[in-house]
C-alpha positions as CSV (number, residue, x, y, z in Angstrom):
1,X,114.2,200.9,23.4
2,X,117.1,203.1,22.7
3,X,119.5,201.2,24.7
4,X,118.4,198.1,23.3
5,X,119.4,198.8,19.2
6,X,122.0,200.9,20.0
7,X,123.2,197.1,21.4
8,X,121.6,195.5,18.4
9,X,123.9,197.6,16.9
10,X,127.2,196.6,18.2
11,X,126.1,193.3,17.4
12,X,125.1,192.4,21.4
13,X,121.6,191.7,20.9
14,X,119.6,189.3,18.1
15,X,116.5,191.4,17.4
16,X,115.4,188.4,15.9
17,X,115.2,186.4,19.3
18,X,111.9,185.1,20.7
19,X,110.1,186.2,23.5
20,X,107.2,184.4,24.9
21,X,103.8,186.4,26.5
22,X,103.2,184.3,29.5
23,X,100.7,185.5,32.1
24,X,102.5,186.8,34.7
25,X,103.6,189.4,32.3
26,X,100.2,190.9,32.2
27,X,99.3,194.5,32.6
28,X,96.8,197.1,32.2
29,X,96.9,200.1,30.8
30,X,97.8,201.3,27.4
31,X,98.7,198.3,24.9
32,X,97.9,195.6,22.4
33,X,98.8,192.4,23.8
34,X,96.7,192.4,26.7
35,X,94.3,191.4,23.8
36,X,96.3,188.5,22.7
37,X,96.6,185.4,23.2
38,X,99.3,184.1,26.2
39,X,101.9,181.5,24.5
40,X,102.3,183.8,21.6
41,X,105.9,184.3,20.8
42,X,107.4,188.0,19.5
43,X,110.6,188.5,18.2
44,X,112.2,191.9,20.0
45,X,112.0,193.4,17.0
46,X,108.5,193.0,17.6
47,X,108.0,193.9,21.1
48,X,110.3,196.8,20.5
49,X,107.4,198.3,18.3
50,X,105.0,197.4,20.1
51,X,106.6,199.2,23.1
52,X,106.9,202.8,20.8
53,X,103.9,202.6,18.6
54,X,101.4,201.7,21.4
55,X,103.1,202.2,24.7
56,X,101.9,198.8,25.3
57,X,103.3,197.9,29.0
58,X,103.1,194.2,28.6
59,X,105.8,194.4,26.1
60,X,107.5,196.8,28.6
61,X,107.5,193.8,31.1
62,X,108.9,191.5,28.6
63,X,112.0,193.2,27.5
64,X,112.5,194.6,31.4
65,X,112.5,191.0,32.8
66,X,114.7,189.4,29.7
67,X,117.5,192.1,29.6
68,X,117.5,193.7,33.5
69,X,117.0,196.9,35.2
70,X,120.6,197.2,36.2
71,X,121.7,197.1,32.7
72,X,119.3,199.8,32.0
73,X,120.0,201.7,34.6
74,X,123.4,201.8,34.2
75,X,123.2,202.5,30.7
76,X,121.6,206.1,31.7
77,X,123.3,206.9,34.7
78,X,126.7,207.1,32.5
79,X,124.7,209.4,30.1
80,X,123.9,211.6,33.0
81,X,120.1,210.9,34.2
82,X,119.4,211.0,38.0
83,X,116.0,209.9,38.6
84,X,115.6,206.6,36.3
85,X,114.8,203.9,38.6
86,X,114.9,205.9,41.3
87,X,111.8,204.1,42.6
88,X,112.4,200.5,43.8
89,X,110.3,199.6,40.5
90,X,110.3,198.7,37.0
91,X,108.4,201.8,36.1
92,X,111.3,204.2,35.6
93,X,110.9,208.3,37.2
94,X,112.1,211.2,35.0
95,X,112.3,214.5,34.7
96,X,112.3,217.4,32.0
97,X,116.4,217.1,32.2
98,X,116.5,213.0,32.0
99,X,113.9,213.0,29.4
100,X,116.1,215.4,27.3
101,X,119.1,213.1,27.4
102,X,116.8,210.1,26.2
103,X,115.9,211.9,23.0
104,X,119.5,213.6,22.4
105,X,120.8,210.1,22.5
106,X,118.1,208.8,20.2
107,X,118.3,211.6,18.0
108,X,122.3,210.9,17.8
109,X,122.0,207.3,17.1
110,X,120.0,208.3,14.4
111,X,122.5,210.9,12.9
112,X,125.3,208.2,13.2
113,X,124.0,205.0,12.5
114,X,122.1,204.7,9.3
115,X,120.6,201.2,9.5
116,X,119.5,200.8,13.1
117,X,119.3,204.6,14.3
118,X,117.2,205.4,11.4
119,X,114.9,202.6,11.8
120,X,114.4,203.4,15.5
121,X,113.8,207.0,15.1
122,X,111.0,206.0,12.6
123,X,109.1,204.0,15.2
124,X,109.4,207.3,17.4
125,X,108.0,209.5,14.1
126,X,104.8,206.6,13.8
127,X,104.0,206.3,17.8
128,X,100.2,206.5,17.9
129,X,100.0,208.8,21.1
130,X,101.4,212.3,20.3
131,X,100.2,215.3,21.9
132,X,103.3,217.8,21.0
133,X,103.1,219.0,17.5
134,X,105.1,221.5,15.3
135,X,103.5,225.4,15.3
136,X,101.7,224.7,12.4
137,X,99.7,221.5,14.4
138,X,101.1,218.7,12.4
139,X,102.8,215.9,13.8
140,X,106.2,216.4,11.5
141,X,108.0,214.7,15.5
142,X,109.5,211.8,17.1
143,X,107.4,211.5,20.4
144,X,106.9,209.1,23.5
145,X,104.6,210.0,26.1
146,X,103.3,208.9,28.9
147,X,100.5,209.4,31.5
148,X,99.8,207.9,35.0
149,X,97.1,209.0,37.7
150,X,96.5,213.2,36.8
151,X,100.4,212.8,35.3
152,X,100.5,213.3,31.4
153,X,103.7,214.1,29.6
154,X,105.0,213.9,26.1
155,X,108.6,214.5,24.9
156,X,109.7,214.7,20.9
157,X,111.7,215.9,18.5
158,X,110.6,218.6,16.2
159,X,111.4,218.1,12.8
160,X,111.6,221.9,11.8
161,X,114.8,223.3,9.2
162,X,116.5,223.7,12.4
163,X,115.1,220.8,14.6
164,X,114.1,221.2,18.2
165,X,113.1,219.4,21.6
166,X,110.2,220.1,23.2
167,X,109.4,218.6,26.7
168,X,105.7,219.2,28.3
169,X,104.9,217.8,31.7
170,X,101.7,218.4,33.6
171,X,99.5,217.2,35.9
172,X,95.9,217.8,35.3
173,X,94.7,215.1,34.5
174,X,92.3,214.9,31.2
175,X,91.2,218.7,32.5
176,X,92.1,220.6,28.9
177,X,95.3,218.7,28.7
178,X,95.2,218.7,24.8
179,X,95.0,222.6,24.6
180,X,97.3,222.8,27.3
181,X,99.8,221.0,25.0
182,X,98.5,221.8,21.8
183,X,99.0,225.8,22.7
184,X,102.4,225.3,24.2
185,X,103.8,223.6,21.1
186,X,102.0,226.5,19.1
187,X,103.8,228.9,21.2
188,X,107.3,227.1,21.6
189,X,107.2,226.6,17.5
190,X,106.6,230.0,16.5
191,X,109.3,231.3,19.6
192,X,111.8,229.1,18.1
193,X,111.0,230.5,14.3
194,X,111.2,233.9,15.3
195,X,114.8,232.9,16.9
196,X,116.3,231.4,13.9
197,X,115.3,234.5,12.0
198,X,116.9,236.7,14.0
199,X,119.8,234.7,14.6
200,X,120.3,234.4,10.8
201,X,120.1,238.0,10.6
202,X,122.6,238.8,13.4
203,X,124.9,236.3,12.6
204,X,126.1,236.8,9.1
205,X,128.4,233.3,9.1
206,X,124.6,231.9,9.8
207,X,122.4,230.6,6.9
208,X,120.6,227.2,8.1
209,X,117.3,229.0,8.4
């Protein structure tokens, strides 16, 4: 989704185009258009949404299959992941290091593009499926997670004075996953207050906090 506006951007893709939900896009899983109708048209504006707010892996499909892994894929590699696509699949692989470069990008786009950045870093701040919060327990983030088989993750942005990015990858399954990740972002939060604070007070050229 990042790749795709920061195109839009440069004028390379019409977010207005239409894409059509045909059948042999179906999937599982997490999503809203596996309750739809097949022939309905979305513009990629649309299935761009769709993709953040629900994780809906129909929409996934679509855009994959219209704009090509390779394009994708070469789009990160020169950004510096390793492990996107690493899997002779649609369904990329990442790690704690690749899924930091995702959000540093998105969170630059946002700082230097005022029309699409910002629009694209709201969808991330309004995806329904956040598990990493602030230290307080609120949601103040830009998140996109993900789960698979005993595989649940979530990545965002923490929208603190000083923002922050927090990455939490486990496998347990649905065993205490949510105090798993709500502690760690409790933790992580409070860790990177108690920084700033002392930063500020060592560094007297320092008064962000």
């Amino acid at each position: 989704m990042i790749y795709l506006y920061e195109e839009a951007s440069k004028g390379k893709i019409n977010l207005n185009e239409k894409l059509t939900y045909t059948s042999n896009f179906y999937s599982g899983g997490s999503g809203i258009l596996q309750t739809k109708p097949v022939g309905t048209s979305y513009t990629i504006e649309q299935l761009i949404q769709y993709s953040i707010h629900d994780s809906d892996n129909i929409t996934y499909r679509m855009l994959m299959n219209h704009y090509g892994r390779k394009s994708i894929l070469n789009y990160w590699q020169n950004l510096g992941t390793k492990n996107i696509y690493t899997l002779d699949t649609i369904w990329g692989v990442t790690s704690a290091k690749d899924a930091s470069i995702y959000m540093k990008e998105m969170y630059r786009f946002s700082k230097e593009n005022n029309t699409y950045g910002k629009r694209l870093l709201q969808y991330f701040k309004g995806a329904e499926w956040k598990l990493i919060t602030n230290k307080d327990g609120t949601f103040n983030t830009a998140n996109k997670g993900g789960w698979s088989g005993t595989a649940i993750h979530d990545v965002a942005i923490v929208f603190e004075k000083n923002p922050y990015l927090l990455i939490i990858m486990s496998n347990t399954g649905e065993s205490d996953y949510q105090y798993l990740f709500q502690t760690t972002s409790k933790l992580v939060g409070q860790m990177h207050e108690e920084y700033w604070k002392y930063k500020v007070q060592k560094c007297t050229s320092i008064n962000l906090y």
